[in-house]
N, C-alpha and C positions, 0 to 999 in steps of 0.2 A: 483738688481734694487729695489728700495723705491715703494712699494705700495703709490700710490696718495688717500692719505685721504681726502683730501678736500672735502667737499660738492658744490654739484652741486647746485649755486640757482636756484628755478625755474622761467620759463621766464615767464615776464609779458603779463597779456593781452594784447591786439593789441588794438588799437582805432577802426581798421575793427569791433572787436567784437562789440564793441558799437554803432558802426553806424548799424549794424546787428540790435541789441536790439531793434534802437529807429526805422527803416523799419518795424521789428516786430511789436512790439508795435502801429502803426498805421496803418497796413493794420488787425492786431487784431480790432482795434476802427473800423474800416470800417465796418470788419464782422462783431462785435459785435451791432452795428446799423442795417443793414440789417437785422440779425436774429430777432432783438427787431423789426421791420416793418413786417416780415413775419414770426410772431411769431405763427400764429396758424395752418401757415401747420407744422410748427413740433409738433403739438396737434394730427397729423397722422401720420399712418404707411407710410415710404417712396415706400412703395411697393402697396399703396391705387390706384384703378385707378377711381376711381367715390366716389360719396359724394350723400348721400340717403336725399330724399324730407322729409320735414318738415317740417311740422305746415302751411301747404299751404291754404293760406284765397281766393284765385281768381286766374284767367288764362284766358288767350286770346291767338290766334291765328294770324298768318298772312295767307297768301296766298298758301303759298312756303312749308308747313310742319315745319315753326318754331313755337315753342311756350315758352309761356311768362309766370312764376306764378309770385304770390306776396307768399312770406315763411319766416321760421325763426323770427316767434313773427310778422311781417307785418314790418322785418328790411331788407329786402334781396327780389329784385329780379332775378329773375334767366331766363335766355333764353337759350333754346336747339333746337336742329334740328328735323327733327322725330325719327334718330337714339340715341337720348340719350343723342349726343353729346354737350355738354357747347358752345354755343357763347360768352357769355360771363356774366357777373354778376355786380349787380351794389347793395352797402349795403351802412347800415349806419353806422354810425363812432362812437360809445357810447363814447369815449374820446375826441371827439371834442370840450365839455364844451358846444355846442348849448344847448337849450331846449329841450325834448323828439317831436319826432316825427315817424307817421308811413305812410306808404304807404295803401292806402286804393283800389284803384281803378287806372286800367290801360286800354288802346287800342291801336291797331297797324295801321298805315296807310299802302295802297300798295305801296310803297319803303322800308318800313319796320324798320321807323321811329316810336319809344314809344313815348305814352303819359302817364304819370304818372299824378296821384292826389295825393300829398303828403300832409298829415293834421300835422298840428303844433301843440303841445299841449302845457299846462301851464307847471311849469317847475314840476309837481309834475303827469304829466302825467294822465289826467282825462278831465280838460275842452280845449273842441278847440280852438283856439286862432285866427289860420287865415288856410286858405287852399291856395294851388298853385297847378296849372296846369303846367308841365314839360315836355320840350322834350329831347329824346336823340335820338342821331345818329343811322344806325344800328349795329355800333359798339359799342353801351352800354355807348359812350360818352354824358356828357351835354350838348346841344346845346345851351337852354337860358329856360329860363319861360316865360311862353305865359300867364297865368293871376294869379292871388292874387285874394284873395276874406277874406275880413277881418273877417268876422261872428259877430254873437251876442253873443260869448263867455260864452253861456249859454250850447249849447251844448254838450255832452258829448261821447270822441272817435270819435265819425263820425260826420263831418260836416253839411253843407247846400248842396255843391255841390252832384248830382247824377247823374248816366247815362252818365258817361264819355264814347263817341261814336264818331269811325270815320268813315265815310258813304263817297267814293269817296273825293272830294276835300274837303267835310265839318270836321270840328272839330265841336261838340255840347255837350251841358250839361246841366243841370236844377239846378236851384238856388229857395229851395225849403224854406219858411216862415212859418209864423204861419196861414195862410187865404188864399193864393194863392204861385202858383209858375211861375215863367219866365223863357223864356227859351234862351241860350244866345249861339251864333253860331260864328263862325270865317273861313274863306274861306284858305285853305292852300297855296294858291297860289298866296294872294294879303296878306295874313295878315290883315287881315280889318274885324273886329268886326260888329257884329248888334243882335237885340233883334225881332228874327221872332217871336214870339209865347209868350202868355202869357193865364194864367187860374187863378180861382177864383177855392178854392174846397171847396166844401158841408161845410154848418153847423156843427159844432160838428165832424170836421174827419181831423184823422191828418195822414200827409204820410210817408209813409215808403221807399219806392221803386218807382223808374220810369222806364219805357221802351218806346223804338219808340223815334223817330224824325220830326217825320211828322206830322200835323194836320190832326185829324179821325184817326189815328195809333199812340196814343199816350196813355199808359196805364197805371197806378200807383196803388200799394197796401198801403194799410192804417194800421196804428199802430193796429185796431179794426182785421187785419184779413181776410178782404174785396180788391176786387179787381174792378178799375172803367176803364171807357173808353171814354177820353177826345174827343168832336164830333170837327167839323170845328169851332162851335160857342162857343170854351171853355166850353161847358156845359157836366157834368161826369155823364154818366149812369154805374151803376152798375153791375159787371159781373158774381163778386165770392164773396160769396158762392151761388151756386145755391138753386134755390126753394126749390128743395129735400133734400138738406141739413138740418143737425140738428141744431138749435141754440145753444145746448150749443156743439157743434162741437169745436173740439183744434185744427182743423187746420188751419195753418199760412202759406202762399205764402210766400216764400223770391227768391231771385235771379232768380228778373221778367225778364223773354227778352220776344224780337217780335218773332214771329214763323213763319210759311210759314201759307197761302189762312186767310189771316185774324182771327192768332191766337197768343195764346201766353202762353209761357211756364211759369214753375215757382219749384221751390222746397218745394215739402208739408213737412215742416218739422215734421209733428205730424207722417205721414206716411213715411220719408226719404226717397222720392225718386221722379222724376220728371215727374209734369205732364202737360199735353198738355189742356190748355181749347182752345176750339173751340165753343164758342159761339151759334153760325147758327145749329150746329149739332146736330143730334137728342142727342147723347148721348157725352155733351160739355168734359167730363173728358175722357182724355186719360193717363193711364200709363207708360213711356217710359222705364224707368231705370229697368233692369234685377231685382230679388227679390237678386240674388245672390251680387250683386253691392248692395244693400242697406243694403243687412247684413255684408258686409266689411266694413263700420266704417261710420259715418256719414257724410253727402254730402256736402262740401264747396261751390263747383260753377260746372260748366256744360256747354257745347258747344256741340246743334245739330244741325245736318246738314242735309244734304239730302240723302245722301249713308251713312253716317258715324256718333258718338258722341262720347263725350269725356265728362269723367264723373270724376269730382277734390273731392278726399279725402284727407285727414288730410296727409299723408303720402306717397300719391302716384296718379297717374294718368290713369284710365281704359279707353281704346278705348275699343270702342262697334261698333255693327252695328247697321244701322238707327230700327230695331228692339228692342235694348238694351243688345242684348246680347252682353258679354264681347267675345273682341280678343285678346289685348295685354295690358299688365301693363307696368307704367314705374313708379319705385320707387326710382330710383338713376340715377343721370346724371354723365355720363361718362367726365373723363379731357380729352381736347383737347390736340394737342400735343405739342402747347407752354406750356399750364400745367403741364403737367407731366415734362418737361423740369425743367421749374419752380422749380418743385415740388422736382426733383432731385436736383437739384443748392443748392436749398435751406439747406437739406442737407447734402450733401455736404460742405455749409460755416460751417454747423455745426459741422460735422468732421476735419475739415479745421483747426478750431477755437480751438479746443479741442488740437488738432497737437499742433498751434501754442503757446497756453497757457504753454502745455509740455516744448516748444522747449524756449518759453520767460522765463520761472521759469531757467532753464539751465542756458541761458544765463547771466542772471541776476547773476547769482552764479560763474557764468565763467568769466565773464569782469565787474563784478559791485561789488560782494562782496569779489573777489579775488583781484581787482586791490587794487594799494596804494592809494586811497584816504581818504578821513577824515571820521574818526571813526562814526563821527555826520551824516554825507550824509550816510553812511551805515545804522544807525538806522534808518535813514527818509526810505530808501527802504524799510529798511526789515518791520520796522513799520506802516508806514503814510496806503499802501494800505490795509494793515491787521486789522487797527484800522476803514478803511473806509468800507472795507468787512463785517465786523465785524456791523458797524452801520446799515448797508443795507439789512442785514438778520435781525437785530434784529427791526430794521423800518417792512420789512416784517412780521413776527411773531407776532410783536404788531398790525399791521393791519390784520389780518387774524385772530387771535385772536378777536380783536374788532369787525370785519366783524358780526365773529360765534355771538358776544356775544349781538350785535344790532340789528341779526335775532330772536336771541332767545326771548331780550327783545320786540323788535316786536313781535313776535305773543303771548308775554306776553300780551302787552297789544289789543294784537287784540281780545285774548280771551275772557277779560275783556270787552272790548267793546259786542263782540257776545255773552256772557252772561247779559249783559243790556241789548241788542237788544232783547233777547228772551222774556223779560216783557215788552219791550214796543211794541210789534207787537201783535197788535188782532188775535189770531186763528180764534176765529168767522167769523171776518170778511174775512178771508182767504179763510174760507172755503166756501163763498158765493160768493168766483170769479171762475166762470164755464167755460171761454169761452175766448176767445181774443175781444169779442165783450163787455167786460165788462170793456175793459180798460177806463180809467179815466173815470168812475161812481163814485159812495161816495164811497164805501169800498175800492177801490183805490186809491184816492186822501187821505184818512185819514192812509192808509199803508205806502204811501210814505210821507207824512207829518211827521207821525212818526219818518220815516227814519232821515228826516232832521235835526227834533229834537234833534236826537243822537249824530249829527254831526254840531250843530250849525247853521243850514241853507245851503246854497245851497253857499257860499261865498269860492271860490278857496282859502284864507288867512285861513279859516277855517277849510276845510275839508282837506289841506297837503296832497291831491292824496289818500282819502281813500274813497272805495267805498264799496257800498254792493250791496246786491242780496238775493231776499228772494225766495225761493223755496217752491211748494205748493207739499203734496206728497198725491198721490189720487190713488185708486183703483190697487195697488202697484207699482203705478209708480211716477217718480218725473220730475215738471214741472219747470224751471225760469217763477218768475210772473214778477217780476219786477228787474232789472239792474242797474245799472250807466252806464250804456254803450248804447246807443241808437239806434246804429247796432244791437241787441239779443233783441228779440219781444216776446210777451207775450205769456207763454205756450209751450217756445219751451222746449220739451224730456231734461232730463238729466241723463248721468248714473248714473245707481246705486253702486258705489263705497262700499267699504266695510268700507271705512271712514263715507261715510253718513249713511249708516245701523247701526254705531253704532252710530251715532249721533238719528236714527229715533226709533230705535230698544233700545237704551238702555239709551240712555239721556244725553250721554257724549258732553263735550268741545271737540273740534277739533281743530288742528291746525296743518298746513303745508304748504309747498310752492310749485308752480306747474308751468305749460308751457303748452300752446294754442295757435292756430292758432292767438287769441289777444292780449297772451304778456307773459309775464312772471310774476308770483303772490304769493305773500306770504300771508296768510288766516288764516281766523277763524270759526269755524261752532258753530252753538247751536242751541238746539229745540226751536219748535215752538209749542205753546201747545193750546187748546179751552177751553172754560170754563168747561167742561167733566175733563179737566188734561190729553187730549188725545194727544198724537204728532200729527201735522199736516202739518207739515213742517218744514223748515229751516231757518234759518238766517246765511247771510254769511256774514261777512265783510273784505276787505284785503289791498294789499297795490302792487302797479305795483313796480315789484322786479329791472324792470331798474331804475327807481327815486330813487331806494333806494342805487341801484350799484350805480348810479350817486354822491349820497350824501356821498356815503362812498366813492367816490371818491374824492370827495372834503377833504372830513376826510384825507383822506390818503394822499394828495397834503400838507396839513395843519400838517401832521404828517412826511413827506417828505421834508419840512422847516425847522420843529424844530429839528429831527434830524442832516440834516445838517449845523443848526446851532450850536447845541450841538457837532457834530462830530469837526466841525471849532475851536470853544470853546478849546476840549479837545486836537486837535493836537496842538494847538497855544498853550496851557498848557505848556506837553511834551515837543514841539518845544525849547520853552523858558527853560525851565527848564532842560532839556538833555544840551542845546546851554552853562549854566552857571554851573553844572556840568562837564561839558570835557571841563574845560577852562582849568584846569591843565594842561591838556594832549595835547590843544594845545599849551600850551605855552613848554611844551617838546617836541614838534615836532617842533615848530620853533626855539627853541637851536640847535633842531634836525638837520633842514634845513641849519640854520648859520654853523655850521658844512660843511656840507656836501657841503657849497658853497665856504669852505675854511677859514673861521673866525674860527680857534681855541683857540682862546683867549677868547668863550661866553663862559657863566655859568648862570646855570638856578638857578631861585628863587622861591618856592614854599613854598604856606603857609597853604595848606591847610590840614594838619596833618592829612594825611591819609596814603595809600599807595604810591600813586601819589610823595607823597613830599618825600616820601623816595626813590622811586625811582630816583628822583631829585637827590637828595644825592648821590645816587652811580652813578650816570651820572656826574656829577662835576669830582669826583675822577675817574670816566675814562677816562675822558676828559683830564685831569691832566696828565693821566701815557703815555696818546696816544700823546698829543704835547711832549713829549720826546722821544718817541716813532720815532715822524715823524722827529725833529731837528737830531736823528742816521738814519736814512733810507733814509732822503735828502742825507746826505752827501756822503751815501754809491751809493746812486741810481748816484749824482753827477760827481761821481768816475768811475761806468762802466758804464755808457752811451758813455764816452771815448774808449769802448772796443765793444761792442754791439749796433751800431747804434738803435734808438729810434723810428725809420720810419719802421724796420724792426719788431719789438718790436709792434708797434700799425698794421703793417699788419697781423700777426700770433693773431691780438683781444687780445694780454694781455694788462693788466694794465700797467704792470713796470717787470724788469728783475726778481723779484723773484717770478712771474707767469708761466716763461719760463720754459719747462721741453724738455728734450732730447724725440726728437721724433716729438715736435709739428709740424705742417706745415700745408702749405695751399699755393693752386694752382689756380692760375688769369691768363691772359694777359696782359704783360707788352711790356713796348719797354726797349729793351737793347740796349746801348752805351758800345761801350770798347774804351778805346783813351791808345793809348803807342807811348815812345818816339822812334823814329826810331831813329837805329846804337846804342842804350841804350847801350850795352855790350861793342863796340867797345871804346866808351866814358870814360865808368867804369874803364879800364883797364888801365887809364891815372892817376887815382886819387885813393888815399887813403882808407880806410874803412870809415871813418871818415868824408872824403868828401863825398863820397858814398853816406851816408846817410844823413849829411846835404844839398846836391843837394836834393835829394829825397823829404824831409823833407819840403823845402823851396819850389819847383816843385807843393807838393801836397795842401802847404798852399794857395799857389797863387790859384789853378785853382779848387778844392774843393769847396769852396763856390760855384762858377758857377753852380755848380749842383745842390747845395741845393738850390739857388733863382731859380732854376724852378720846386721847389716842387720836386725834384729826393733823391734817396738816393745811395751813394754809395756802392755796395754791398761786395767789396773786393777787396785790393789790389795788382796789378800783376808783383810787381818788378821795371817795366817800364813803369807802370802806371797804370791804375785802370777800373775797371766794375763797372757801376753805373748804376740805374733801372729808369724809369717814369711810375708809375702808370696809370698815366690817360690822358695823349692827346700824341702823336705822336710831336705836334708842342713846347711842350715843351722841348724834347730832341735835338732837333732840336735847338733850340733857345739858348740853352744851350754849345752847341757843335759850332755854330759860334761865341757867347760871350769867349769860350776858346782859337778858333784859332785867333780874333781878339786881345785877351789880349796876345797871345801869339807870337802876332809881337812887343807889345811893350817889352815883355819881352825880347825877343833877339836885341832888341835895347839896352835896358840896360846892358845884357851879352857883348855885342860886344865894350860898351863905359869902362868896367872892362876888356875889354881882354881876353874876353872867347870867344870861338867858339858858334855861333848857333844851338839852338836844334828844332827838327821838329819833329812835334804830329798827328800820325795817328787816323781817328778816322771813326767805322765804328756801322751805326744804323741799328737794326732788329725790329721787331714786332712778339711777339710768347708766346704760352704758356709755363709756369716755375713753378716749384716748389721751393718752398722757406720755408726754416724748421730747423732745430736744430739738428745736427750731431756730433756725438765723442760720449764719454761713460760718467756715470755721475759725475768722477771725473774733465773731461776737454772737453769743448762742445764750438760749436760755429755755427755762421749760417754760409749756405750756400745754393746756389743756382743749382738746378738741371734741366739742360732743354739740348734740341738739338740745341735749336734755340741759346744758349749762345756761345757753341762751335762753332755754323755757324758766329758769329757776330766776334768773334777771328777770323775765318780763313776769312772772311771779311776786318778787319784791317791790316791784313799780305797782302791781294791783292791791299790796297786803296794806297800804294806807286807804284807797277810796272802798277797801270793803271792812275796815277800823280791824283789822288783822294786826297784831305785834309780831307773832308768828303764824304764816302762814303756809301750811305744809299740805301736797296730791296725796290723794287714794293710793294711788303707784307705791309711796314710799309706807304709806301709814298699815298698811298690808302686810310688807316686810316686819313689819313689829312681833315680838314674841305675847306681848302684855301689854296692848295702846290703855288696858283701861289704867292703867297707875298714873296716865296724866289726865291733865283736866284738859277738852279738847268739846270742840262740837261743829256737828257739820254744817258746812256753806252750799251746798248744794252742785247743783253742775254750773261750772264758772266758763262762760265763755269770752277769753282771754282777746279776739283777734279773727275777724270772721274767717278768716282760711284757716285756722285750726280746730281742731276737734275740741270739743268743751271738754271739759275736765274736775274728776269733782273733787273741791277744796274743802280741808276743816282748816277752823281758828283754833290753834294751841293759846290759852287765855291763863296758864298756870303762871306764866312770867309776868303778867301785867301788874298795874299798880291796882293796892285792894279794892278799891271801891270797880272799878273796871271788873273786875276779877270774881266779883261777887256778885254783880250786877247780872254777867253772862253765863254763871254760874246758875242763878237760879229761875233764869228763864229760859236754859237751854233745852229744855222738851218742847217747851212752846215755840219757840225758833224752828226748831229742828221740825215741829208739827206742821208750822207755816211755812216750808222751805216744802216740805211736800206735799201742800197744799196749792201751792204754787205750782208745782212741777206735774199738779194733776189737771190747772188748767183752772181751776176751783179761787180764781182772783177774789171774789168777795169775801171768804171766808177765809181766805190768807192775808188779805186785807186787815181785817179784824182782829185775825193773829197779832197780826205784826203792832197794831193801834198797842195790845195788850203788854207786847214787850218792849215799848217805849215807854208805855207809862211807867212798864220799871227801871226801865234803864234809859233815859234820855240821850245817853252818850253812844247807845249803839247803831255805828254809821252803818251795819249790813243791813239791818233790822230796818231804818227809813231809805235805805234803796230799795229792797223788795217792797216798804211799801207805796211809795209811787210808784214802784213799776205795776202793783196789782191793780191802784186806782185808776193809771192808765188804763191797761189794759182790760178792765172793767168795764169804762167806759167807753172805751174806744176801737177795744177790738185790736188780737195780738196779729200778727203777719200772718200769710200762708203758707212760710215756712218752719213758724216758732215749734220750738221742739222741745221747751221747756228748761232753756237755759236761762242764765242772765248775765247778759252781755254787760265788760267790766272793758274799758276804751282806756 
């Protein structure tokens, strides 16, 4: 035997795959969006279960053991329970393109409704613009804004609004001026506004802080240091500092509240730590806060109570007892357990995604750049994302890059600036501000004058969000005298960093960028010197490092355009230019195509003198040698298609007979027909060789086609007639097999008007599995078919004359039918063919017979059918009777006088002890 060299092609991708790709491909976009939205938990370990306090500026309380800070630069509020655990979180959105703003001040009502004070600033983060008061749900949702307050836009970081306070049904707050302050209340249960209370404050005093809601309980600290106490008749007596105190004393009250028996607390920031004045009492100063809690980092805000306080640092939160001693810290708020969920999901897409990327690269290689399409859509894949990739990293890189290099230029020119600042600020005069009670005297009005100087005046257009800060450094410590920020009051401590020691200590430039409870700052230091040449403090100047992220944001949007203008540019380049490039090769693939759609008469024309065009060339001249190729292989193919049916040919999947090899085959469900002429032999013995086979000849021409118009093919011929196949319906063979017996009464009309005797065509249908394949050795092969059920459909046609069946077709196949009832058909009951096979139950298809036949079993087919299961109940006398009934109408029916001798038999005689209600057909 011939080893098959052939090569195997390999099979093409499936459309499935690519419907795979483009599923991928969009549930990747899903994830890939998701991930881009919840980009910053994957900034954490998946295995994180809490997220540590930072930068905590305020906190409040509810009733319940929840509490509220303001954190993260005054972008982020955060709510947890006493355990630690997260309620939930409400921030600001730095990509939302608004103006900068922060959170400044918040309170809780008892349902456990926040109120926020959210301050607006200009878009370079320095002057206020407007403030609003905010509520949220206790699920951390926006409910609406309850007031706007426009300002005077002169402010700087902290508004007008103070003492945001919810006292039972009231919302209140103070809206504080240059001469007096109003106080303005909203009832939470009717929403209805009014102005209880209004004050006039002292000559020469400006405020700082308010506490209380009530007239006679209403207290305010002053930029000077000083603490007053508003009476019924607006008029402020003064509290703090006491008589004993020193004048040039540095300390500064900030985060004034009301206290209990007519007192009021505050935070001494010179001393950092909270104390109680009590006015009435012999001795008004109380110390609350532990020594230990003040040497843990400097004190934000504070909540005392009556058993309990809570003491807000930069980083964390100390419960104390009403004493000040510390109980428990909380420095980190633990995720809830939709968080952690979250947290995991999250990912999870990220893994997911990673997967997917793997599994779409595959894919893309497995049904995109394997399949047949055009060489140009393959370059688009493999290039178009790679060139966009490609642009998107290097947009990155240039932005990140630009980022570093507009930092660095800033605090270029910050330093520059802070090296001005250090000649134009008076040391002398610096050094003659002793106290918070010096504020805006002459040496501070001409310090900050100066300032202005530097920066153009006080004009937002001017100063582009650059502020400064002059630090006084005394007795080795260092003070803020003066700010842009009007929250940080005069003389408040500052550490001694080891950047400022070399700024104090050796006379250096400084420059860096930092993070605070007020924001985030990129900076410049320089000394400050007296007329001695002695350092005497600082000069800061810097720049709020979110205006700056902002602006490089905008850079980056702007750099994010021209990129993907440029990227569009460069593929629309490519595009065009790959597209006029592979024109050759299109136009050799559509020779290609006319080919291969049967045009062997094109020829391709190629001009472009390259490869391309020579490959031309030798496509022509194979073109050429193949249409002679194909006019010998028609003719040969023409010639045994005669010998090798064609149907047989395309079920085995070849092309054409010289695909065919000994051995091929392949196994389906077909229905087999066998039709043979009864008495065949008897006939034969009348006639010639000669006639023989021109009977045969002429027999096969007539009723052959019949086969093939219902899509069959005949699979071999049997002497006396032939075995023919139907692939695919049941009613096709069927329809086939009465088109022969009807043709085959006019054929015996014609034989009988020539003087020939009539011939009669048995014909019997099965349904069953076959093999069908290619047998013999490789000198002389042919098909044939191998099954049981072929041999059952033979001994089927040998029974369809002794039970007067013209066609005779199993249960098996008449099942398969969509619609049996559109033919005329009736049952024969269970036919037992052959005592070692199982019985089996036949109808007589009786549509093709001659009329009288036809009509006959037509209308005694109930009665047959009645006496067939009369029979088969065992019940011989009365199927007997039957049957007497459907002879008298039909004389000619042979099934009808075998059941009935078999019932008279067995009537009389008694059936075997094993009859099981067949009838047996020998």
């Amino acid at each position: 035997m011939k080893p098959n060299t052939k090569k195997r092609m390999p099979a093409q991708p499936s459309t499935r795959g690519v419907v795979w790709l483009c599923i991928v491909a969009m549930v990747l976009a899903s994830l890939a969006m998701f991930l881009f939205v919840n980009r910053e938990v994957l900034q954490s370990s998946p295995f994180q279960s809490a997220t540590p306090l930072s930068n905590v500026s305020a906190s409040a309380s509810d009733g319940s053991g929840g509490r509220y800070v303001i954190s993260e630069e005054k972008q982020r509020i955060e709510a947890f329970d006493a355990e630690g655990r997260r309620l939930f979180q409400i921030n600001k959105d730095p990509q939302s393109g608004a103006a900068p703003s922060i959170y400044t001040e918040l309170a809780v009502d008892g349902e456990g409704r926040l109120y926020v004070l959210d301050t607006q600033l200009d878009e370079y983060g320095l002057y206020v613009i407007s403030e609003h008061i905010l509520r949220y749900t206790k699920d951390g949702k926006l409910e609406r804004q309850l007031f706007e307050w426009k300002g005077d836009r002169k402010s700087k970081r902290i508004g007008q609004i103070k003492a945001l306070q919810v006292n039972g049904d009231e919302l209140s707050f103070f809206i504080s001026g240059t001469s007096g302050v109003e106080q303005k209340r909203m009832m939470l249960s009717t929403g209805k506004w009014d102005q209880p209370f209004a004050f006039t404050l002292p000559p020469d005093r400006y405020i700082s802080e308010i506490a209380g809601h009530e007239p006679g309980q209403i207290y305010y600290a002053t930029r000077r240091g000083a603490i007053y106490r508003v009476g019924d008749d607006g008029q402020s007596t003064k509290l703090y500092p006491t008589t004993v105190m020193s004048s040039t004393r540095k300390n500064f009250p900030e985060r004034l509240k009301l206290g209990e028996r007519d007192s009021v607390t505050f935070i001494d920031r010179a001393q950092n730590t909270v104390t109680r004045l009590r006015p009435s009492a012999h001795q008004p100063l109380e110390t609350l806060a532990h020594a230990e809690i003040s040497a843990a980092g400097e004190l934000a805000d504070y909540e005392i109570g009556e058993q309990a306080g809570i003491y807000v640092l930069a980083d964390r939160l100390v419960e104390a007892t009403a004493a000040g001693d510390p109980v428990r810290t909380v420095d980190q708020i633990k995720f809830n357990g939709q968080e952690r969920l979250h947290h995991w999901l999250v990912w999870a897409a990220a893994v997911a995604a990673v997967a997917l990327v793997a599994l779409a690269l595959r894919l893309t290689y497995v049904h995109v750049m394997r399949r047949r399409i055009s060489f140009f859509l393959k370059q688009m894949v493999a290039f178009v994302p790679l060139i966009a990739i490609s642009m998107v990293l290097l947009s990155n890189s240039i932005y990140q890059s630009f980022s570093a290099k507009m930092e660095e230029e800033m605090q270029r020119e910050l330093s520059v600036l802070a090296q001005s600042g250090k000649y134009i600020i008076d040391g002398d005069q610096l050094e003659r501000l002793t106290s918070p009670n010096d504020y805006m005297n002459y040496d501070y009005l001409q310090i900050k004058e100066r300032m202005n100087i530097l920066f153009e005046g006080e004009n937002s257009e001017n100063r582009r969000g650059l502020y400064s800060t002059v630090y006084k450094y005394e007795d080795g410590k260092l003070y803020i005298i003066t700010d842009d920020n009007d929250g940080i009051n005069m003389f408040k401590p500052y550490e001694l960093t080891p950047e400022n020691l070399a700024v104090l200590e050796q006379g250096q430039i400084r420059s860096n960028s930092t993070d605070d409870a007020e924001g985030q700052w990129t900076y410049a230091l320089a000394p400050i010197y007296n007329s001695e040449g002695t350092v005497v403090g600082i000069f800061e100047t810097g720049r709020d490092r979110n205006v700056l992220n902002q602006e490089n944001g905008r850079i980056f949007d702007s750099v994010i355009r021209q990129i993907i203008l440029i990227t569009f540019l460069i593929l629309l380049v490519f595009v065009v230019s790959s597209y006029f490039l592979l024109a050759s090769l299109r136009k050799l693939r559509r020779s290609v195509t006319e080919i291969t759609n049967g045009n062997w008469d094109v020829e391709v024309s190629i001009r472009s003198r390259d490869e391309v065009a020579d490959l031309g060339e030798q496509f022509n001249l194979m073109v050429r040698h193949i249409r002679q190729y194909i006019r010998d292989i028609t003719d040969f193919s023409e010639a045994s298609y005669r010998f090798v049916p064609q149907q047989v040919i395309k079920y085995l999947g070849k092309r054409g007979i010289l695909d065919v090899h000994l051995g091929d085959q392949v196994q389906q469900n077909m229905v087999v027909m066998v039709a043979k002429i009864r008495s065949f032999y008897d006939m034969t013995k009348r006639l010639t060789p000669k006639e023989n086979f021109n009977f045969m000849n002429s027999f096969l021409s007539r009723f052959g086609p019949l086969v093939r118009k219902e899509e069959g093919l005949i699979s071999s011929y049997l002497g006396a007639g032939f075995m023919s196949l139907f692939p695919s319906r049941t009613e096709d063979a069927i329809q086939s097999a009465i088109a022969i017996r009807k043709e085959l009464i006019v054929y015996n009309g014609h034989r009988r008007k020539s003087g020939y005797p009539p011939v009669d065509l048995g014909i019997a249908i099965h349904k069953g599995a076959l093999m069908m394949g290619i047998i013999g050795e490789e000198s002389r092969m042919e098909s044939n078919v191998i099954s049981d059920d072929v041999s059952l459909t033979t001994r089927l046609e040998e029974a369809s004359e002794q039970l007067g069946a013209s066609i005779l077709i199993t249960r098996t196949a008449l099942e398969t039918m969509e619609a049996p009832e559109r033919f005329q058909y009736r049952w024969l009951g269970r036919i037992q063919l052959d005592s070692k096979e199982l019985p089996l139950e036949l109808y007589d298809i009786y549509e093709g017979d001659e009329e009288t036949a036809r009509l006959g079993k037509d209308k005694t087919k109930a009665l047959f059918e009645r006496g067939v299961a009369l029979y088969q109940e065992g019940r011989f006398f009365d199927a007997r009777e039957t049957f007497v009934e459907v002879i008298k109408w039909n004389r000619q029916d042979k099934a009808a006088k075998l059941y009935f001798y078999l019932c008279d038999e067995y009537y009389q005689q008694g059936t075997a002890a094993d009859w099981n209600g067949t009838l047996a057909v020998s």
